[in-house]
N, C-alpha and C positions, 0 to 999 in steps of 0.2 A: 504493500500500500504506500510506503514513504517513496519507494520508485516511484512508483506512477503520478503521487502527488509532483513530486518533481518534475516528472515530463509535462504535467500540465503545465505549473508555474513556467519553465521554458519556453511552451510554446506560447503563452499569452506575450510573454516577456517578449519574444522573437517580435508579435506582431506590432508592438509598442515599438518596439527598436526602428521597424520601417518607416514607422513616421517621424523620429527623431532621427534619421540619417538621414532623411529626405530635406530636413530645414539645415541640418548641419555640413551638409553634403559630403558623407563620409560613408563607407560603404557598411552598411547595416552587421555584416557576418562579422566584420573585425568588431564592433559594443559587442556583440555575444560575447565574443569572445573573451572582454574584458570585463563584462558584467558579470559572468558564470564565473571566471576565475577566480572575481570577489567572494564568491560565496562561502572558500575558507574562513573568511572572516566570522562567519558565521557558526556558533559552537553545533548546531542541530545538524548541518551539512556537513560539519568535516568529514567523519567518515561515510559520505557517499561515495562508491565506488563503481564503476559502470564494466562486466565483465569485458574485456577485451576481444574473446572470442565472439560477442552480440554486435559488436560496432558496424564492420564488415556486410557480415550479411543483413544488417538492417540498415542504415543506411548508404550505402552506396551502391547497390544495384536502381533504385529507384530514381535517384539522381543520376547516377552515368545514362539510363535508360532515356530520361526527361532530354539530355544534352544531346545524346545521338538521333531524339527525334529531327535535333536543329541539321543536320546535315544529311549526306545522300553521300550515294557509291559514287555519284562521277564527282562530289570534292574530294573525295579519300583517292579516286585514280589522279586527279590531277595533282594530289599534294603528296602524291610517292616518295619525292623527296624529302620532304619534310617527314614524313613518317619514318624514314630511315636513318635521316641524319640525324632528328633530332631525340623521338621517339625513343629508337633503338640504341645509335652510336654514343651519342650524348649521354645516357641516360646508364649508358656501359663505361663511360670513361669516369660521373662523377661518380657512380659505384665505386670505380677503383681508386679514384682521387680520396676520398671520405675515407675508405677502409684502408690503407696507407697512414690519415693523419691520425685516424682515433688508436690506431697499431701502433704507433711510432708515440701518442703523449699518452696513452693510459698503458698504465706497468701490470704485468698479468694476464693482458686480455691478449685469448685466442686470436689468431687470423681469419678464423669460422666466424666469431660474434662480430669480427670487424665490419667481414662483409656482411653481414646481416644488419648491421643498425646502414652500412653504406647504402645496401638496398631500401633502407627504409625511409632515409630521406633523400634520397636522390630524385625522384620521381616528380615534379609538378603538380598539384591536384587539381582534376578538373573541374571539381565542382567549386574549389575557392576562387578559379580562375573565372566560370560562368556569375559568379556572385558578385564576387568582387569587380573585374575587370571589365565585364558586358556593360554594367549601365552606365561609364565616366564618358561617353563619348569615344572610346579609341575607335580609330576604323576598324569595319569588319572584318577587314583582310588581314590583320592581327591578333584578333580575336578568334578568326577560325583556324588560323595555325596553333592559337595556343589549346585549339580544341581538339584541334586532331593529334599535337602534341597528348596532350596528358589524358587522352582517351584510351591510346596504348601504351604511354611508357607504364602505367600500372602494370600490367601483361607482364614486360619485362623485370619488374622491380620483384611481384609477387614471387616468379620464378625462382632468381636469384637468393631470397629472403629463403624461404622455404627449403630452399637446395644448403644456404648457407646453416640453418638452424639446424637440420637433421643432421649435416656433420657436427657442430659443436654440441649437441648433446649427445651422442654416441662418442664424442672423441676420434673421431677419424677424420681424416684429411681431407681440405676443402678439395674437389678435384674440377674434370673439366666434364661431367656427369650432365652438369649445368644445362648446356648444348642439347645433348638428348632430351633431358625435362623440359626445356623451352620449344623445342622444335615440334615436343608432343603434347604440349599444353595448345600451342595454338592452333595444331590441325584440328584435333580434337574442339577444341571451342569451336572453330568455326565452323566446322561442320552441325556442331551442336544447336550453336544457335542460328543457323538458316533451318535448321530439321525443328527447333520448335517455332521460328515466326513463321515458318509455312503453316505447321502447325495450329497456330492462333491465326491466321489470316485466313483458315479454311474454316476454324471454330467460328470469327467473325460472321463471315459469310451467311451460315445457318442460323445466327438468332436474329429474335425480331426487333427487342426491345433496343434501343439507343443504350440505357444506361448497365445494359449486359455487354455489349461491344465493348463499352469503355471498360468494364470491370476487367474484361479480360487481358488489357493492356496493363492495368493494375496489379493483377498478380501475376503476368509473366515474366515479368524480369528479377524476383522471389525466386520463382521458379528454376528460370535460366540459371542462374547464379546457383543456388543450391544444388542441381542436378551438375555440372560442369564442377563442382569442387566434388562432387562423391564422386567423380571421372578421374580425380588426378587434372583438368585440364584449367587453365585459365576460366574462371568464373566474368571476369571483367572482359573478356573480349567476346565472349557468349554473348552477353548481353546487348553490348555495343552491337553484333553483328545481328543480332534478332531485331532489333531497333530500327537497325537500317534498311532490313527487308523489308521489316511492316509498312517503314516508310514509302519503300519503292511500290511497294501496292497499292498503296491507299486507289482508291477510285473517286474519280473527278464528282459525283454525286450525293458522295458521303460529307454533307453540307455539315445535316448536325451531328455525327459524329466530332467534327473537326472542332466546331464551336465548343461545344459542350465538353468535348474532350481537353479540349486547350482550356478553360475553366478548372476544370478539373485539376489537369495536371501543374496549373498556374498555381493551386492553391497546398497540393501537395509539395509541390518542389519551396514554399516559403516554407510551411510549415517542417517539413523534415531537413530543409536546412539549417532552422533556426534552431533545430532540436542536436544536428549534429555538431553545428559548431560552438551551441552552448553547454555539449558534453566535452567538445575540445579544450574548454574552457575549466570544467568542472577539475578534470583528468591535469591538465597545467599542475591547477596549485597543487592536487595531490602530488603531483613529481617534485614541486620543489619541496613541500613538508616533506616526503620519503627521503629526498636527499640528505637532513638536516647539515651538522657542522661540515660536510665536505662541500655543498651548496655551492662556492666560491671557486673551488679548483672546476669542478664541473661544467658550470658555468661559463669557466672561460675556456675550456674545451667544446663547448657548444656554441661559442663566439669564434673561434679559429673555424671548424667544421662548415660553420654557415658562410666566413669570408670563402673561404673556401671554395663552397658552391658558387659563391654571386661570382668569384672571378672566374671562374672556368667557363660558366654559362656567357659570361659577358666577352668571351675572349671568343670563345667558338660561336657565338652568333654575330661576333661582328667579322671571325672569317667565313660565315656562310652567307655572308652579304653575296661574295666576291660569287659564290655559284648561282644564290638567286637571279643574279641579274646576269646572269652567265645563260639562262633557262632562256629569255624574255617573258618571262613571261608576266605581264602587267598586276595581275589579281595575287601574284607570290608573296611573301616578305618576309625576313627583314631586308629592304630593298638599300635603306640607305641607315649609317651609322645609328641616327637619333629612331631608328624603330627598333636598332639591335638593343638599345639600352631601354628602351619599353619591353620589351617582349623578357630582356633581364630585371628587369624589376617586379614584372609578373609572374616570376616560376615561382609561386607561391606554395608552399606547404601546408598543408592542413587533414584533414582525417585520415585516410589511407596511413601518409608517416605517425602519425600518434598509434592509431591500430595496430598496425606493425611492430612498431616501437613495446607493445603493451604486450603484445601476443610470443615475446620473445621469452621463452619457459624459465623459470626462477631456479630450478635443479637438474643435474646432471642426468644422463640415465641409470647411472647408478646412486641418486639418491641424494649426491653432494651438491654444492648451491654454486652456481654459474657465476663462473666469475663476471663482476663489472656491469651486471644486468642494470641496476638505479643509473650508474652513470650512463649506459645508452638511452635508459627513457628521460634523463636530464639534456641528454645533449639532443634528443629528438623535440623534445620540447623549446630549446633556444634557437631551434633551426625554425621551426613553425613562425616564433615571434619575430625572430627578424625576419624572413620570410613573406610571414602574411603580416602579421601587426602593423608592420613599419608602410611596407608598400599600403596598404590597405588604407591608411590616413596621411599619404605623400602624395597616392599616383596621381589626383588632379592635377595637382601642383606641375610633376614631371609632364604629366602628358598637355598641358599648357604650354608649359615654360621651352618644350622643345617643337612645340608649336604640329605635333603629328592629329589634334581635333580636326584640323580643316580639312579633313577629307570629307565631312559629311556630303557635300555639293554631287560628288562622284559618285558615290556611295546612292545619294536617291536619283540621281543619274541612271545607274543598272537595277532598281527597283523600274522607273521609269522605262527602262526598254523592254524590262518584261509584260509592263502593262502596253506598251504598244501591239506588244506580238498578239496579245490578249483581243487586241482592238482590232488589227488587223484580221486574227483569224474570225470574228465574229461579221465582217464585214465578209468575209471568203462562204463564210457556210450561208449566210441570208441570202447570198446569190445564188447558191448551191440550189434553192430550196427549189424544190419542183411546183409549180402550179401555186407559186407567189401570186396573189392580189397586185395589180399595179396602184401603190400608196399613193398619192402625193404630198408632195411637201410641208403643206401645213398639215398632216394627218393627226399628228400631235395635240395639236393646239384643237381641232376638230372634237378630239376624243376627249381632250379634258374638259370641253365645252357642253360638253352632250352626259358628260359621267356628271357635270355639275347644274345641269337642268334633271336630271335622273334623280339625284338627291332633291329639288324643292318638289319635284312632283311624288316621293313618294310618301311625303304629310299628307297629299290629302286622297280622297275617294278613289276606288281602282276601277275608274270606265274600263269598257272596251278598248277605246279608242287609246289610251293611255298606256292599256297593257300592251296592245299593239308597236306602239312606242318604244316601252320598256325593254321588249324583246328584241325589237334593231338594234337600242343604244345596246342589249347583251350581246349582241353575237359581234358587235364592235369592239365592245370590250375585250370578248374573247380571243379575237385576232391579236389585239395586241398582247393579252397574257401569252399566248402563241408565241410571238414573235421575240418575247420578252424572258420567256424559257429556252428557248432556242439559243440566242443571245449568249446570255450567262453561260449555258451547258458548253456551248461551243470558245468560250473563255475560258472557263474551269477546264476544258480537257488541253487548253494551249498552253497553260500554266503548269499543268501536273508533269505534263510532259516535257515543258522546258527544266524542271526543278533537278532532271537526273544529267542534264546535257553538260558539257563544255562549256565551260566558261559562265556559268549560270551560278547567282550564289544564290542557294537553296531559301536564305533566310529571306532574302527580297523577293525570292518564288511564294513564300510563305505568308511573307503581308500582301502581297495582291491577291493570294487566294484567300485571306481571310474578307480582305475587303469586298471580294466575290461573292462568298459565303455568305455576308451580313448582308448583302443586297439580296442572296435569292430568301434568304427567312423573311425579311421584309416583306419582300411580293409573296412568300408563301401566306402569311400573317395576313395581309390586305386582300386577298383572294379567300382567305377563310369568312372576312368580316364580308367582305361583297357577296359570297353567298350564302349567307344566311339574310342578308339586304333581299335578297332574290327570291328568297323562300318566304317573306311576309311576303312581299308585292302576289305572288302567285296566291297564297291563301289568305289574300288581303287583310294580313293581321297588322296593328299597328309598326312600324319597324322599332328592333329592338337597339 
């Protein structure tokens, strides 16, 4: 009961937090963070403890699932190199940069646990990186690197952690074992999770109800995730890849689905965010109380560790400027220096490394206590702070001061072409249409004139001669709901279908379909009220 009282208080708190980031203009997840932390302070909370092994699988399938909706298979083909450079290469070098330094200042500690805490903060999190980084204004185009970024470097981190951890508690030697377990973690996932989004996008298919379609988006990435770790295989790329297929299916018709569904999943991704990063928070102070008197050396082990990171990050992405612009490719980046030092102030740490960090076993396998376990969840924890804390209440500042905001213009520039193509093909298919009425020009202005002598004549008596009327201005009406379906349909399917292409950013395919969407519920909604208008006039009841 004291749990759950707590996740309540969190989530009210989270929802309180968004409206105070929003006036202070600071990113809401880093107050969790700082608010939860305080809670030591508090003698009733100190010892709340949140199991380690619960984090993982509760929230971070929900969230990565929510992230991978935002993209599509043709961003992940066209940002191959970003997935390998930075995802995988990167992501293997500060592995080995991390476990090097913590090997080299703390006395005692295995090479096995080294790399295991190096696995566990090396990685970027994508969900501090959606939270935090999405709403300051950065361009999209650094934003969906940093998304395809830490979509997969988890993939890799888990591997390594897990490879790292079963040799140091057996005592046997870290080997190159790694390679096998990586190379079958992610076949296996990805097989997985195509074989269960087929799976739910076939379950879709069959029900009737809206709020049964969404349910089922709800609990398959629970699913994905738990089934893919009792595989041995990558649970976080399961997911990602079930995400993306459902994505790729969606069908251009499924109006409210999408509404309803993005409602939904809007209110789940605050809530469970606010919930994970005010357990990140919780989880802090407990590391620094566990630390007590050594607190200070630790510390500043967790200050080298983290320079650490930011320099490597910041050195390798300002030499893979020289390949991005080596690509041409315009929509790539880090294109020029001042976005390489965005995208480094963004590699943000937050749940994933704390989880990791917790889930590293307290005793040997024979029974004896591991060495150096508190200082790795100290130093996991001073990685997170400067990490996220610090960017999370700088990066306006940075992302002003080096002037990378003004991309907006561009940015609804290629929103804008998608709406043209929208416009174009709606124009292609009214042509198309067999056995069109010849409209004329004013038909518009006609029809709203006739819908609005419709409305004064249906106060009063229902002549003949009236209903006669009644029934032209309908089938007038009706053409244009005709034309007006059509329209939309044939928009919707020129957007779904631009959303997987080349050069298309999924998330500017996403606001025009939604703007789609809310137009055809509109006309669904005003076609409800018109025929029930319809239905007094014919059994001459008052209208309702």
């Amino acid at each position: 009961m004291d749990t759950l009282v707590i996740l309540v208080v969190i989530a009210l708190v989270s929802i309180l937090m968004v409206g105070i980031a929003e006036r202070l203009d600071v990113a809401w997840p880093a107050l969790m963070v700082v608010i939860a932390a305080g809670t030591g302070l508090v003698p009733a909370w100190r010892d709340v403890h949140v199991e380690p092994d619960l984090i993982l699988p509760l929230f971070l399938p929900p969230l990565l699932f929510a992230t991978a909706q935002r993209t599509s298979w043709g961003l992940f083909r066209r940002r191959w190199r970003t997935l390998v450079g930075l995802a995988l290469l990167l992501t293997t070098a500060s592995i080995a940069v991390v476990a090097g330094t913590v090997w080299a200042l703390v006395p005692g500690l295995t090479f096995a646990v080294a790399v295991a805490i190096g696995a566990a903060v090396s990685p970027p999190d994508p969900v501090a990186v959606e939270a935090v980084a999405a709403p300051l204004g950065i361009p999209r185009r650094l934003v969906a690197v940093l998304q395809s970024e830490g979509l997969f470097n988890d993939a890799v981190a888990l591997v390594v952690f897990q490879t790292a951890v079963a040799a140091a508690v057996q005592q046997q030697p870290f080997g190159p074992g790694v390679l096998l377990r990586f190379g079958y973690g992610l076949v296996a996932a990805t097989a997985l999770g195509m074989a269960l989004g087929a799976a739910a996008v076939w379950l879709r298919g069959r029900l009737g109800a809206v709020a049964a379609r969404n349910a089922v988006t709800l609990v398959l990435p629970f699913a994905v995730y738990l089934a893919a770790e009792e595989l041995q295989a990558s649970g976080v790329v399961a997911v990602v890849v079930a995400a993306l297929h459902i994505g790729s299916r969606q069908e251009p018709e499924q109006v409210e689905d999408r509404l309803s569904g993005a409602a939904l999943w809007d209110v789940i991704e605050l809530l469970v965010t606010g919930l994970a990063f005010g357990l990140i928070g919780i989880e802090l102070g407990w590391a620094v109380r566990e630390a007590g008197d050594q607190l200070p050396a630790m510390l500043g082990t967790g200050v080298v560790v983290g320079l650490a990171l930011l320099g490597l990050r910041l050195a390798w992405l300002c030499g893979w400027t020289g390949v991005v612009r080596a690509t041409g490719d315009p929509t790539a980046a880090p294109r020029t220096l001042r976005e390489a030092v965005v995208l480094t102030w963004c590699g943000m740490r937050g749940l994933a490394t704390l989880a990791l960090a917790l889930a590293i076993p307290t005793t040997l396998e024979d029974g004896g206590p591991l060495p150096g376990r508190t200082e790795m969840v100290v130093v996991a924890s001073t990685v997170i702070a400067m990490t996220l804390l610090l960017p999370a209440f700088t990066l306006p500042l940075v992302v002003r001061g080096l002037g990378v905001d003004r991309e907006a213009e561009r940015e609804q520039a290629a929103e804008d072409r998608v709406a043209a193509r929208a416009r174009d093909a709606v124009v292609a298919h009214l042509r198309a249409l067999p056995g069109l009425p010849e409209l004329p020009e004013d038909r518009a202005a006609q029809v709203r004139a006739a819908l609005a002598e419709l409305e004064a004549m249906l106060g009063g008596p229902a002549t003949a001669e009236r209903r006669e009327r009644v029934l032209e201005l309908r089938r007038r009406r009706e053409l244009q709901r005709w034309l007006q379906d059509e329209a939309l349909a044939a928009a919707r399917r020129e957007v779904v279908a631009a959303r997987g292409e080349r050069g298309i950013d999924p998330a500017a395919a996403d606001r025009v379909l939604r703007r789609l969407d809310l137009v055809s519920r509109g006309a669904a909604t005003s076609r409800t009220w018109w025929r029930r208008r319809d239905e007094d006039v014919r059994t001459s009841r008052p209208p309702s």
